[in-house]
C-alpha positions, 0 to 999 in steps of 0.5 A: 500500500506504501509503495501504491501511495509513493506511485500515486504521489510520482503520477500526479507530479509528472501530470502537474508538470506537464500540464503547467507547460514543463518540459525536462531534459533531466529530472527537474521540471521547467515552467515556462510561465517564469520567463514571460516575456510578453505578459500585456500581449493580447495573442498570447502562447498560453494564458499565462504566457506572452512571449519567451525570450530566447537566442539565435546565432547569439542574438536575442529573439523573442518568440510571440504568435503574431499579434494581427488577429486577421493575420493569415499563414505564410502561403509556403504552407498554405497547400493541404494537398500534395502527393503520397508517397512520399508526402503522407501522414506521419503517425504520432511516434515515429520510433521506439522510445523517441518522445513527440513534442508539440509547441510548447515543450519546443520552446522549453528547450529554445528557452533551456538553451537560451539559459546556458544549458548547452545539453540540447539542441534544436535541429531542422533536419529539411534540404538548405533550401527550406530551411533558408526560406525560414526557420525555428529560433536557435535551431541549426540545419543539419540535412536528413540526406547527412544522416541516414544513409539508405539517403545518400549519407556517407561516413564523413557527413554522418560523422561531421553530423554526430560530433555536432551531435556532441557524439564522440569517436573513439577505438570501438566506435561512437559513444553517446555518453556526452551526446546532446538532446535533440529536438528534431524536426521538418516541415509538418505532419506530412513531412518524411524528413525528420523522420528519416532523420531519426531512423538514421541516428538511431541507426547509427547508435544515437539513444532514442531517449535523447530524441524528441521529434517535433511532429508539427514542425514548421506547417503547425508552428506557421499556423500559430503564427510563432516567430520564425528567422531567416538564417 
């Protein structure tokens, strides 16, 4: 019964959390609500929360919806229909023991980040091309194609991609001890290229538990109206 009680008290913590808009990379929580930056905006994250300040390239960006209530999404995701395969609907787990994210949990992480916690990082795994045309705050373009090899990857993109990573290369192969937590994604629930990202980490020995895809990815963040940057 002691042990049933322990349980009980441990779920509703982790649900408290969650439903406060936490996210963690170890085992302490993060409130989002600590670091309003935008309290008098009236298009708002969450109720609590108006705008998070994070960084990118080592300058201050404010992530906020856009504040024009008759704003309309950026006409590059504006399309419901495109060809499948390749451009299908993806599940909501694309991997054994890698987490989905949404919106909030990612700008946790930008938010972590931004206050020093270098254990993370946020990663577009589209071709160059998309990702110039705009991005996520504080995150870095590291193609699906330099990962996963069944996609063209070779060893040296694939290694050049794991010491981004944090990975390590020694006399019996990769160690991931010190690899970093990525938080990976493209451009949307149709999108096949954070996905091939994933399975080419995983392949290469990347802990699932280190990977968190953000299935929304830029077609969900769009449609928000949250900041994005041109890199």
């Amino acid at each position: 019964m002691k042990n049933m009680k322990s349980l009980s008290v441990v779920a509703a913590l982790f649900a408290a959390s969650v439903l406060s808009g936490c996210t963690t990379t170890t085992a302490k929580p993060f409130n989002l609500a600590d670091h309003d930056a935008g309290k008098d905006l009236k298009v708002k994250i969450t109720p609590k929360v108006g705008a998070v300040e994070v960084t990118h390239s080592g300058a201050a960006v404010r992530v906020e919806r856009n504040q024009n209530q008759k704003n309309k999404i950026n006409p590059a995701f504006a399309k419901t229909s495109r060809k499948c395969p390749p451009f299908c609907v993806r599940p909501i787990v694309t991997a054994k023991g890698v987490e989905t994210v949404a919106e909030l949990e990612v700008i946790s992480y930008m938010k972590q980040r931004a206050m020093g916690d270098d254990s993370i990082l946020i990663v577009d795994a589209r071709k160059p091309s998309w990702y110039k045309k705009g991005t996520l705050p504080d995150s870095v373009n590291v193609p699906f194609d330099k990962i996963n090899k069944k996609k063209g990857a070779d060893e040296v993109s694939i290694g050049e991609a794991l010491e981004t990573f944090g990975a390590t290369e020694g006399d019996k192969g990769w160690s991931f001890d010190n690899a970093k937590t990525l938080v990976v994604f493209c451009n949307g629930p149709w999108c096949g290229q954070s996905p091939l990202a994933i399975a080419g980490l995983i392949g290469e020995g990347y802990p699932a538990a280190k990977l968190k895809w953000y299935r929304g990815g830029m077609q969900d963040w769009e449609i928000l109206g949250l900041t994005t940057v041109k890199p």
